[in-house]
Structure formats: C-alpha cells, structure tokens
C-alpha positions as CSV (number, residue, x, y, z in Angstrom):
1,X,-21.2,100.6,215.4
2,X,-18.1,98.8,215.2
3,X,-14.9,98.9,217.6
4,X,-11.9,97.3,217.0
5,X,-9.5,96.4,220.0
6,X,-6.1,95.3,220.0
7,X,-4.8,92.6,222.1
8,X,-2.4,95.3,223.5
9,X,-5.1,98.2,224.2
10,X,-7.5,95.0,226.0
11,X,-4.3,94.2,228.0
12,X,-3.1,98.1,228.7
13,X,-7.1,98.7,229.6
14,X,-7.4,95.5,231.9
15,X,-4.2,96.9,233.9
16,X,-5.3,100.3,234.3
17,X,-8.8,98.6,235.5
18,X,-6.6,96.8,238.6
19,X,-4.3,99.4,239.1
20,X,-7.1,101.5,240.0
21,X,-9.3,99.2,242.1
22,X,-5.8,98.2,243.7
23,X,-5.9,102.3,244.4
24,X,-9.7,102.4,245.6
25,X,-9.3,100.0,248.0
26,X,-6.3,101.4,249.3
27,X,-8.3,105.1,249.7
28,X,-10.6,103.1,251.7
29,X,-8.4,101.7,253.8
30,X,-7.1,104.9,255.2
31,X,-10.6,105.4,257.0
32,X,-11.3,103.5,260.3
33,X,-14.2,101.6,260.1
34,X,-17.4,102.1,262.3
35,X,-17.6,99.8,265.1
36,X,-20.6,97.6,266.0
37,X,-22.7,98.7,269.4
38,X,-24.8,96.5,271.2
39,X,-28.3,97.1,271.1
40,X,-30.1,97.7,274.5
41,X,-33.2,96.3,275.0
42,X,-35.9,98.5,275.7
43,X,-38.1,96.2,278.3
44,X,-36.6,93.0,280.3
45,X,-36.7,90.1,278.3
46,X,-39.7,87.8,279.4
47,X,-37.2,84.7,279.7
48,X,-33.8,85.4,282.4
49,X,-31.7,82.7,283.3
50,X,-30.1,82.6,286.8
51,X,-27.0,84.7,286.4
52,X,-23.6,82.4,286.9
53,X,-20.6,84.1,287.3
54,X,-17.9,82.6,284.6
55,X,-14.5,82.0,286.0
56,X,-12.1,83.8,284.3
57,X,-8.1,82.9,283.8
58,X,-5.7,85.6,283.7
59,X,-2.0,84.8,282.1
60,X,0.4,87.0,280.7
61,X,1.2,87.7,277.2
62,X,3.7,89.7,275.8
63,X,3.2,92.8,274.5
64,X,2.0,93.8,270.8
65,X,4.6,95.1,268.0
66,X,4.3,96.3,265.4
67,X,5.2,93.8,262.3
68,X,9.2,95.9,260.7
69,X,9.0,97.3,257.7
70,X,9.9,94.6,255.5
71,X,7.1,92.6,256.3
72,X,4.8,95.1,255.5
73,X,6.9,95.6,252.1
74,X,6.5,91.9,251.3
75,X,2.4,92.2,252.8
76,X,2.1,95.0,250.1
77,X,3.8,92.9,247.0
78,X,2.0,89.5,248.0
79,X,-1.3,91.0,247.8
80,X,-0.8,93.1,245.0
81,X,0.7,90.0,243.1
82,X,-2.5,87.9,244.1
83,X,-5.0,91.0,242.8
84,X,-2.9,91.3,239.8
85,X,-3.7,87.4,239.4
86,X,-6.8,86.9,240.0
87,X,-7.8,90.5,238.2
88,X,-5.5,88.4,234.8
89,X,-7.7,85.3,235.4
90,X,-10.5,86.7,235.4
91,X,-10.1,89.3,232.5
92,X,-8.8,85.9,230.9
93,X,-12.1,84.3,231.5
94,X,-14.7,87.2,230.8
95,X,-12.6,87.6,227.2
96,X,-13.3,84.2,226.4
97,X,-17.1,84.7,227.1
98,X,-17.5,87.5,225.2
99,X,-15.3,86.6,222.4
100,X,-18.2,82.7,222.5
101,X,-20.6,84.8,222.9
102,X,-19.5,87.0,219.8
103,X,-18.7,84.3,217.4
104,X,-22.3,82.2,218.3
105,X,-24.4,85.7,217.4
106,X,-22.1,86.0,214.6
107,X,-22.6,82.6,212.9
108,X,-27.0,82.9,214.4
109,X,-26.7,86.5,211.6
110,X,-25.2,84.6,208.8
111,X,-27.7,81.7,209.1
C-alpha cells in the first residue's frame, strides 16, 4: 500500500491533532478532581511518640481575588502558544524519524 502526503495535509493534520488535545484537556478541566483522604489505621501503631503540641503563629493575610479577566485572557493565549510549540517541535522531530527511518529501509530494499 502506498500513501502519499503533502507537506500541507502533514501540517493541516498535525494542527487538528493539537487543536483537539488543546480541546480534551480543556473538557477535563471542567470536572473537579477527587481529593486525597487519609487513611485510618485500623489498630494503634506498635511505635507512638510522646505527643508535643506545635506552636502555631497566626498573622493576617489579605483576602483571595480572583485574577481580572485579562489575565486569564493572556493565561489562555500563553499556554496555548507553548502547546502549539511544543506540539510543532515535536511533530518536527517525529517527521524527521520517520522520514530516517524511511529512507534507511528504503536504501536496506534496494541492496
């Protein structure tokens, strides 16, 4: 069987591969993630150190906000410019492996 890609249809694929991981991992986002219990012990462990109370500091802080709209704009565009990035790179990369590894089982047939 033979396929032949364009440059163009590679490149066109390879962004509609990040556009929809960028997609997936914003879905998953959406959900609220399970939080971590502590697990009880069912006996008393066999080894208790003598129980120190910790001194404990109390300051004021002020109170949380939540970051204005534009930094979430620019929060949105820098990671989507670093996923776009990396996802170029490494399409980049993975091309280049597959085109060596192409060319070296090419020229292994004609021998």
């Amino acid at each position: 069987m033979l396929f032949v890609v364009s440059v163009t249809d590679l490149t066109t694929q390879a962004g509609w591969m990040v556009a929809l991981a960028m997609a997936a991992l914003v879905a998953t986002g959406w959900r609220k993630t399970a939080r971590a219990t502590a697990r009880t012990p069912r006996r008393e462990p066999v080894v208790r150190r003598k129980w120190v109370p910790i001194g404990i500091a109390e300051t004021t802080v002020p109170l949380y906000r939540r970051p204005n709209v534009l930094r979430r704009v620019w929060a949105v565009v820098a990671s989507s410019g670093i996923a776009i990035i990396i996802g170029a790179v490494l399409a980049i990369i993975i091309a280049f492996g597959v085109a060596f590894a192409v060319i070296t089982l090419t020229d292994l047939l004609k021998q």
